[in-house]
N, C-alpha and C positions, 0 to 999 in steps of 0.2 A: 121536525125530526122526532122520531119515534124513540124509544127510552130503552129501546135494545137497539138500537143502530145508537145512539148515545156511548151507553154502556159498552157496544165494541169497537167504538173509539178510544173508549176512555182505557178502555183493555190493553188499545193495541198503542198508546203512547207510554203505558208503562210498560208495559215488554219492549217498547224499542228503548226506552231510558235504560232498564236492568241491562240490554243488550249491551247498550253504549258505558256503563258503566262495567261492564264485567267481561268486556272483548274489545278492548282500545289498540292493539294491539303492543309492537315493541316500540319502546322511545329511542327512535333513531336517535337521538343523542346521547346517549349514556356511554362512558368511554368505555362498557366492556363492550361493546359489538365493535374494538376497534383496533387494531393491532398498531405497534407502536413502530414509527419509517425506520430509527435508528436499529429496533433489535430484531427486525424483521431482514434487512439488510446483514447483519450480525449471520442471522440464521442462516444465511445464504451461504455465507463462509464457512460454516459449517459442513453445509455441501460439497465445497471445495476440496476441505480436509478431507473429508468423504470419500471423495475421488483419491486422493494423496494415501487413503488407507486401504481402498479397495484392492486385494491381489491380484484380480483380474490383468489390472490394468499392467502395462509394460514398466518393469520397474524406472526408469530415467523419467518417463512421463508423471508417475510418481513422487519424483522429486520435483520435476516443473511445480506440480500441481503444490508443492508444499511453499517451493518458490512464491507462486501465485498467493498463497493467503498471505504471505509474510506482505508483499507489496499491496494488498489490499489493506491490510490493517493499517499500513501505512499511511495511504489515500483516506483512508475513515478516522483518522485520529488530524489528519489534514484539514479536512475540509466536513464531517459532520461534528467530531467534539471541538472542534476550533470555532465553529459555527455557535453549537449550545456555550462556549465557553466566553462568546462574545454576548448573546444573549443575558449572561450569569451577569455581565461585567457592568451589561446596560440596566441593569436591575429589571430585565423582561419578567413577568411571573403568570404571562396569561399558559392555559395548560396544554399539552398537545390534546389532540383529537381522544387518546387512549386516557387522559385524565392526571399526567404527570407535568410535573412545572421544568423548565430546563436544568436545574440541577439534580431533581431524581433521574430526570433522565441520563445525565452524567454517570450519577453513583451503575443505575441498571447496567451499562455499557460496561464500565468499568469490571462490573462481577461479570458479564460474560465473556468480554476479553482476557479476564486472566484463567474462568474454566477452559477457553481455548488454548490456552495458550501452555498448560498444563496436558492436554492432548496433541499440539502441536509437537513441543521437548521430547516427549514418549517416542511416540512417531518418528520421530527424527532421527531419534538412537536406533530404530528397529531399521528404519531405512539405510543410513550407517554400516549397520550390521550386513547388510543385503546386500548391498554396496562390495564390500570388501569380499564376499563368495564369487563374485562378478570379475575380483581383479581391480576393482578401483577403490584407491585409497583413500579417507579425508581423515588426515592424521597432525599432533600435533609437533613443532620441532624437534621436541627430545626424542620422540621415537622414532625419529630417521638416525640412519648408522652413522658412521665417522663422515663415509665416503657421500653420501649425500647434503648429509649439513655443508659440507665441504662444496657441494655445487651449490644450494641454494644461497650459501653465505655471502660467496661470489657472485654467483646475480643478481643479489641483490645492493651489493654493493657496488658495480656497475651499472646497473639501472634505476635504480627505486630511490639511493641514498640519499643522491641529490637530491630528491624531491619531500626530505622530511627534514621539518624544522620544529626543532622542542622551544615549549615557551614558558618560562618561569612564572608560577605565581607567587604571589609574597604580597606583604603590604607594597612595596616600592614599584612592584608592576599589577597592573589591574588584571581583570580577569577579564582574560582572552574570549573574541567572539567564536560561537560557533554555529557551525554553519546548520543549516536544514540536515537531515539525514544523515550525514558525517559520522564515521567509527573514530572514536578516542583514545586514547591510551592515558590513563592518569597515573603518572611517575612519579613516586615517594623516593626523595632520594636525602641522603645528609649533606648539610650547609657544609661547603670547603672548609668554613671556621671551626667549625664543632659544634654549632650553638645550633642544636635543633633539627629537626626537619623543614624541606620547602617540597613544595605538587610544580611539576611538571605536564603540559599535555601538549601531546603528539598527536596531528592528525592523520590519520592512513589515507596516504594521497588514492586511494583508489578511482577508475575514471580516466578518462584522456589515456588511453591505452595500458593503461594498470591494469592488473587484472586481481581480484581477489582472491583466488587462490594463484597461487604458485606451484608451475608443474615441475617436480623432478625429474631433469632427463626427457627423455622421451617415454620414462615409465607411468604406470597412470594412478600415480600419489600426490597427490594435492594438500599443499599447507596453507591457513590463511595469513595471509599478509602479517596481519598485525601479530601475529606468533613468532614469526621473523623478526622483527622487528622489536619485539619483545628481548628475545634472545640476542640479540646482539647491539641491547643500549648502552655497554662500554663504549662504541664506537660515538654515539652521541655524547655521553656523559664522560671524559675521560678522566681519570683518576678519580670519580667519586664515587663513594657509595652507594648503588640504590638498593631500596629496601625492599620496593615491592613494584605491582604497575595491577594496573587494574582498566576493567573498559566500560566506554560511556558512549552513550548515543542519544540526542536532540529530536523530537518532533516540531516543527512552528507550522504556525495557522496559516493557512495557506485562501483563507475569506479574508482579500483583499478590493475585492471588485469597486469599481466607479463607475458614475454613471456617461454611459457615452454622449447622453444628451447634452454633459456640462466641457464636456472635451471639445476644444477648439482642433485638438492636433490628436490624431489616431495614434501614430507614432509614439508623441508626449506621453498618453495618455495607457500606451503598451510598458513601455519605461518606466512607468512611475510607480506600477502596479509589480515589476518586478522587482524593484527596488525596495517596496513596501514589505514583498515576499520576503525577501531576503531577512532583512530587518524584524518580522512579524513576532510577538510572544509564543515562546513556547507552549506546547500544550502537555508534553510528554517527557518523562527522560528513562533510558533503559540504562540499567548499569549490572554489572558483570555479578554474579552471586558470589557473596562474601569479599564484596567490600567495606571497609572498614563504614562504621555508623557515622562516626566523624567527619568521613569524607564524603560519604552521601549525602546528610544533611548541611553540610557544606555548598555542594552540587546545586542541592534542589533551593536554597537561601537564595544564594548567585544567579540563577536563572527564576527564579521569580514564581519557585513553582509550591504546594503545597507537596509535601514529604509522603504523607501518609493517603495522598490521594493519587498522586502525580508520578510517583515514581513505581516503577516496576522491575523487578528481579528477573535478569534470565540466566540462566542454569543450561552451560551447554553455546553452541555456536550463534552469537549475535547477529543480526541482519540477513535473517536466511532470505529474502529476496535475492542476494547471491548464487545461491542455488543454481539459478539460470546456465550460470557456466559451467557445473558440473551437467544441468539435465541435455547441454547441446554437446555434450561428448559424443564423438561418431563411433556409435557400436546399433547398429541398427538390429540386433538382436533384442536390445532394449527398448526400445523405440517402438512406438504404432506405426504398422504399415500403412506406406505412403497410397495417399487418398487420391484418386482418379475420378474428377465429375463426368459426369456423361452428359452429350449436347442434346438439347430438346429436340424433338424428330422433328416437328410444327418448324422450327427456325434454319436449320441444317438446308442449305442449298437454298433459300429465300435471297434475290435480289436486292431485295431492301425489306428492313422489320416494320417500316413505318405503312409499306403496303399492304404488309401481311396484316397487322394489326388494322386496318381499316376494313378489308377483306373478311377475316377469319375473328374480331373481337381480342380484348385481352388477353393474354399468354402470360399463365403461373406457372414461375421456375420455383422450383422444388430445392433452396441452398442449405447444404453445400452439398446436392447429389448428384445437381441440373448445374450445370455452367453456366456464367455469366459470360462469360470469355467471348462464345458465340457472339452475344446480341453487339460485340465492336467489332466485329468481322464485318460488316454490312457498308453497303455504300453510305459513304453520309449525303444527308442530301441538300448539298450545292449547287447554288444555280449555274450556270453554263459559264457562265465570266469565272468559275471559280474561285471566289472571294465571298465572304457571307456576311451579307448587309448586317450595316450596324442599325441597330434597333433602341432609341431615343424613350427613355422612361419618362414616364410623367411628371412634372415637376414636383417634389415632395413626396415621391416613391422612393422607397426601399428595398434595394437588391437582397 
């Protein structure tokens, strides 16, 4: 070997060392090249409000759309901080992919759901406001006239009454279960004796043909329930004084799952997990703005929740997933006009799809432009006895 061909080896090992040392590229691992599942999900809801705020859109679908976050954050306080919350409980601390341990990731959610939900309130008064230019009301008891409290009073005391039952708390009775997503009424009222106050709570039977709002008449003013209700707790509490009422509402963890491997009974095994539901820690509680500090950290003690992390203020109408039954009010002026797919020309008068597609290759339908409807129009294809052979999996297959 010659001492120049030497020399431009020896050359060319350190320029590929410099090389490899000075162009490694990026380290797929470092949790900034990675966004975090919980606040990326978050952000998506964002979107939604999005739509909820866009004017474009037809104002009632507008309200859907506000509908729609309120039951999302529902589902996401279910099932992903019920998730991190179980993780916290099991002392998990390995980090997400983005670099955060399950409790920051708690705290982060926590600051984005309440910026949401400060844009949500907004929104909701503006829509409100839009609302009632339309002819539709969502107003509260005292500002319907003599002659309507006069109807609602009565409907509601032929229908709804029976279905509400106040439950004392006090040392003498414990404190009452409450359910998953349930609206509350918490009732400050004075002891017959004199000696003190006791809490009362009332649950708003909404559900099983309840409807959350209540229409006046046939006019289109809508109160919610528990405003009703409100207003006419002489007829629960008779001759006692109440002082105040205020409202509360429950999140529980809905990460109950089991493994099916260890289930003898499918059945058992669906029952047990609902049961669990039922039953599960809370992860949430929303309570009405300005209620008293006593009675909230009362609240959040009793359901087992941290005060200062757990509980959240809503200012304005509770559980807008509601919504729902104002955005399906028929005025189809408000409303997106109704969507017409159109049939693939490929499948439109074809005998059978399963020839076509042997024939002609797979056929992309384009939804929700291209109809699906089409491809169940077609012959199905049975054999001539008309009965379609049962087909025997293989032992230790899974349908």
């Amino acid at each position: 070997m010659t001492a120049k061909s030497s020399n431009t080896r020896l050359l060319s090992a350190e320029i590929a060392e410099s090389i490899e040392q000075t162009d490694q590229g990026p380290d797929l691992d470092a949790p900034e090249w990675y966004l975090n599942r919980e606040l990326t999900w978050l952000e998506f809801n964002r979107r939604v409000l999005h739509e909820a705020a866009d004017a474009r859109n037809p104002l009632l679908e507008r309200v859907k759309f506000l509908a729609i976050l309120s039951s999302n954050l529902d589902e996401f306080f279910m099932k992903r901080i019920g998730g991190l919350k179980q993780q916290v409980g099991a002392g998990v601390h390995e980090l997400s992919v983005d670099g955060r341990t399950p409790a920051e990731q708690i705290d982060a959610c926590h600051e984005m759901v309440r910026d949401i939900k400060i844009d949500q309130r907004r929104l909701g008064s503006e829509l409100k406001r839009l609302l009632e230019r339309e002819g539709i009301r969502i107003c509260g008891y005292s500002d319907l006239n003599d002659e309507q409290q006069e109807l609602i009073s009565r409907h509601y005391m032929e229908n709804i009454f029976p279905l509400v039952t106040p439950m004392v708390m006090d040392p003498a009775h414990p404190f009452p279960f409450v359910s998953n997503l349930s609206l509350n009424l918490l009732v400050t009222i004075q002891r017959p004796d004199g000696k003190g106050t006791a809490l009362a709570r009332i649950k708003v039977p909404t559900g099983s043909g309840v409807p959350r709002f209540l229409q006046v008449a046939d006019d289109a003013v809508f109160v919610p329930l528990e405003d009703v209700i409100a207003h006419n707790l002489e007829r629960l509490f008779p001759g006692i004084t109440i002082e105040r009422w205020d409202l509360f509402r429950v999140t529980r963890n809905a990460i109950t799952e089991r493994s099916e491997e260890q289930a003898n009974d499918l059945l058992e095994l669906i029952e047990s997990e609902l049961r669990d539901r039922k039953f599960a820690p809370i992860v949430r509680l929303e309570v009405s703005r300005g209620m008293p500090a006593v009675h909230r950290g009362m609240l959040a003690a009793e359901l087992g929740l941290d005060e200062a992390q757990d509980v959240f203020e809503v200012d304005g109408l509770m559980q807008k997933r509601d919504l729902f039954q104002i955005a399906a009010i028929d005025r189809p002026d408000l409303h997106d006009l109704p969507h017409h797919p159109v049939d693939n020309a490929k499948i439109v008068g074809a005998p059978n799809i399963f020839h076509l597609i042997r024939r002609q290759g797979p056929i992309l339908l384009q939804h929700p432009y291209e109809s699906f409807a089409t491809t169940g129009h077609q012959d199905d294809p049975v054999p001539h006895g008309g009965e379609v052979p049962n087909r025997r999996l293989p032992h230790g297959s899974r349908s």
